[in-house]
N, C-alpha and C positions, 0 to 999 in steps of 0.2 A: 259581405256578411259572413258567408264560410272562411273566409280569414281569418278575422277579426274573432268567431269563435272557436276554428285552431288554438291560434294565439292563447285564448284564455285558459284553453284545456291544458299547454306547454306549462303555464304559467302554477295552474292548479297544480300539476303532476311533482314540477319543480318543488313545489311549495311541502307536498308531502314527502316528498321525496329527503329534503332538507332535516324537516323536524322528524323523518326515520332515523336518521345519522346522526340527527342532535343528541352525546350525550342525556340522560336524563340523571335528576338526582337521585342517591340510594338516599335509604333512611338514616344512615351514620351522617352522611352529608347536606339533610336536610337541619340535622338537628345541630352539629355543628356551625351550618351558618344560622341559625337562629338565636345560637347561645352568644355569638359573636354581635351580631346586629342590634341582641335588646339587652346585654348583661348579664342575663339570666340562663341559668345552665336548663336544658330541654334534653332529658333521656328518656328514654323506657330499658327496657331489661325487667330482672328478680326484682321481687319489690323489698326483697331484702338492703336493695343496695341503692333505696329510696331515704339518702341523707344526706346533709351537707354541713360542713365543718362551721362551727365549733360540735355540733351534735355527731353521737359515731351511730354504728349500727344496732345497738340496740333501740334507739330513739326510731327508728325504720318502720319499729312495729306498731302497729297501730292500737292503743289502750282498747279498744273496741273494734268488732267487725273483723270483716275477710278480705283481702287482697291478691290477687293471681297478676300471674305475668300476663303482658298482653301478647295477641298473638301476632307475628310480626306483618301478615298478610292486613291487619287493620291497621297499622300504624302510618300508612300513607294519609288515609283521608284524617288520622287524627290531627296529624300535623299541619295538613291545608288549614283545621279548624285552629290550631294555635296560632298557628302564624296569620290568619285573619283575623283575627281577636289581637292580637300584641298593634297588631295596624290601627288599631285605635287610639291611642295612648302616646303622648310626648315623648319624646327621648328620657330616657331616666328615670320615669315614671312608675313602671312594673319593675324596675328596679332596684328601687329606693323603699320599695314596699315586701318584694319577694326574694330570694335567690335563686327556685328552680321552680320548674314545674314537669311532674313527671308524669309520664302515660302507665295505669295501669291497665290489668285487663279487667273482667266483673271484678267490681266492688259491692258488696254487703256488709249492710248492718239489720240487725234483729230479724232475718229472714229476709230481708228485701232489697232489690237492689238498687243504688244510688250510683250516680251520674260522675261526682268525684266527692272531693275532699279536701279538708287543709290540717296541714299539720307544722308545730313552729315555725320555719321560714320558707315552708313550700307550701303548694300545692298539686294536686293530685284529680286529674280527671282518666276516665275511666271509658276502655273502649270492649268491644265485645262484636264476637260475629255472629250473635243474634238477630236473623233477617226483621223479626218482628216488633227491635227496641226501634227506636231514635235508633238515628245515622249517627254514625262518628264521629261524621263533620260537624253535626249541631253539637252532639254530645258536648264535643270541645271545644267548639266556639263559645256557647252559652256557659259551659262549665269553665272556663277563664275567667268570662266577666262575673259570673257567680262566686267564686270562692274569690278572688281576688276583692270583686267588694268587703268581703270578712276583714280584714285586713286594714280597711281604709274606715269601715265602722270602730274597729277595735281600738283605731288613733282617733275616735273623736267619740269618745262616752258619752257627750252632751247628747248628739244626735239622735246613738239607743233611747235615753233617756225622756227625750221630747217625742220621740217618735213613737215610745211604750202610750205615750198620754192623747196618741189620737187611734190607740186602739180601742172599739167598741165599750160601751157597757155590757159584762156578762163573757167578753174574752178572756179565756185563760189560752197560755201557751202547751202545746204539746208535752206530754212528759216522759216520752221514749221515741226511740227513733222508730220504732215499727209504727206505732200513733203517727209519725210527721211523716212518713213513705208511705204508709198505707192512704189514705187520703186519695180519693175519689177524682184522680184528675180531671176528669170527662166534666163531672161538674161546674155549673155555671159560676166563675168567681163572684165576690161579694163586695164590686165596685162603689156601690153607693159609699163604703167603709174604705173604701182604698185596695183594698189588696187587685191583686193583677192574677194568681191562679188559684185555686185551692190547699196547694201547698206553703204560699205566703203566711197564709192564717197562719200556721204553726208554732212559728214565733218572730218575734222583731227582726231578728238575724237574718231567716228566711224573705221576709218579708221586704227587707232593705236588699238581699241578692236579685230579690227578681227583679225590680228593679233598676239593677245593672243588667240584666238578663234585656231588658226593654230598652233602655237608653242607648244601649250600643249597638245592640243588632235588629230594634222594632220601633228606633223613634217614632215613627209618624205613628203606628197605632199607641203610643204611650201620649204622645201629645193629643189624639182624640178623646182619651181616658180623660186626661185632663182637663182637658178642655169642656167635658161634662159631667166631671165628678170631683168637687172641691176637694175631698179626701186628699185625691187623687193628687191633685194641684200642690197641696200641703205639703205630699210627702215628695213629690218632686223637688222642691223648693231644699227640703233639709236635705238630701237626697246630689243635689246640686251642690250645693254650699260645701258638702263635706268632701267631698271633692277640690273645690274648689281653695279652700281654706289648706290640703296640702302642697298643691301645685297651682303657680298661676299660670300656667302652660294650661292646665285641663279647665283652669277658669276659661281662659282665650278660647277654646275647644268650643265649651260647651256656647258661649257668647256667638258663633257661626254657625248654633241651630237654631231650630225652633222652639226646643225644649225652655228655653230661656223666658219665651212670653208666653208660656203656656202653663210655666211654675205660676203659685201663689208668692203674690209678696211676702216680704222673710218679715218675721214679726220676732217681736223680744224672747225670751226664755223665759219659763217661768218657774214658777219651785214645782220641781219635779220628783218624782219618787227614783229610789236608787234601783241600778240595772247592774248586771253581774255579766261581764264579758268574758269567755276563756278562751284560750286559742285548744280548742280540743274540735277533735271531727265531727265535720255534720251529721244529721242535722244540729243545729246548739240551740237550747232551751235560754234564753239569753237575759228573758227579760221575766223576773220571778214572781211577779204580784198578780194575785188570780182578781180577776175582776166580779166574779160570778159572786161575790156576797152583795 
């Protein structure tokens, strides 16, 4: 028996001893193989130098809010969260829809601070060495599948459209970004209606990210929603579909969850009121008809 746990201890020692020696990746070589592996270019730096061709650098700035460089001591864990988020998603997929995504550091708009961003063919999440936010990791796990949804609603109008039409009687959408940030996370969402946090409410846009926010990194509590809140069920359904309808790769995807018998059957369209999609930064006011008359 004192052998046998010799042995083990050799074996332990060896073991660290190996992954002290192991090379590890810097952040230039993290981002490089990432851009390599999904298509999609992954930097951080000046957020000046936040563009990609055919757009030049004045397109960098952001029509609204603040942007800071991020500081290089965070850029590890933001990048575990990228590169766990791009792992969901078909070959070609975040691809065919983006060209980069870049790490800033705090991001603001109207006094408050936001998680990331999307602007023409990126997006933009948002790291900070504030002990007190969200981790990096989630920040940019979640903020992947978050703005990158934008993107995938933006190529299917119908979706906004039918999905403005199972918001409440008496909802209107947020009409500034401090209204959609300021919002009382801690508060109990308003599941009976579908949404999944408080900041869903704000608008369709938002409403359709969390969404993706659930589906990739909280299925089984999205599939419990569903499974007790028709809303819920509804909006998974269109939610799926629009997905589905760009790639039949993230069809096959989403067919090896649960999500699939947890959606609402897909029902016809029907005349729908018009929705106003832009590609401008979040939060976006997307869906314009106040319902409160």
């Amino acid at each position: 028996m004192p052998l046998i746990k010799l042995k083990s201890s050799c074996w332990f020692f060896v073991a660290l001893l190996l992954a002290a020696c192991t090379p590890q990746e810097g952040v230039e070589e993290i981002q490089s193989r990432l851009t390599a592996e999904h298509g999609v270019i992954i930097r951080s730096g000046e957020p000046g130098s936040f563009y990609i061709a055919p757009y030049g650098e004045k397109e960098a700035k952001l029509p609204v809010g603040k942007m800071f460089a991020a500081n290089p001591s965070a850029l590890p864990e933001s990048l575990r969260g990228i590169e766990d988020a791009l792992s969901h998603y078909p070959k070609g997929f975040v691809a065919s829809l983006i060209k980069a995504i870049f790490i800033s550091g705090e991001l603001w708009f109207d006094g408050k601070p936001a998680g990331g961003t999307y602007h023409h063919s990126w997006i933009i999440v948002a790291s900070t060495t504030n002990k007190n936010k969200e981790s990096n990791y989630e920040a940019a796990l979640y903020g992947v599948h978050h703005e990158l949804s934008s993107f995938v609603l933006n190529k299917q109008p119908i979706t906004g459209m039918v999905w403005g039409e199972l918001m409440p009687q008496g909802w209107s959408a947020a009409t500034s970004y401090a209204k959609a940030l300021g919002v009382n996370w801690s508060d109990e969402p308003d599941y009976i209606n579908g949404f999944l946090s408080k900041y869903a409410e704000t608008s369709v846009e938002n409403d359709f990210n969390t969404y993706a926010e659930f589906a990739f990194s909280n299925p089984g509590e999205l599939v419990k929603f569903a499974n007790s809140y028709p809303v819920v069920a509804k909006k998974l359904r269109l939610f799926i579909d629009a997905y589905s309808r760009i790639s039949p790769a993230m069809a096959g995807i989403f067919e090896q969850t649960s999500l699939i018998a947890a959606a609402a059957a897909p029902e016809p369209f029907s005349k729908v009121d018009s929705v106003q999609i832009m590609a401008i930064p979040k939060p976006t006011v997307i869906y314009q008809e106040d319902k409160s008359q």
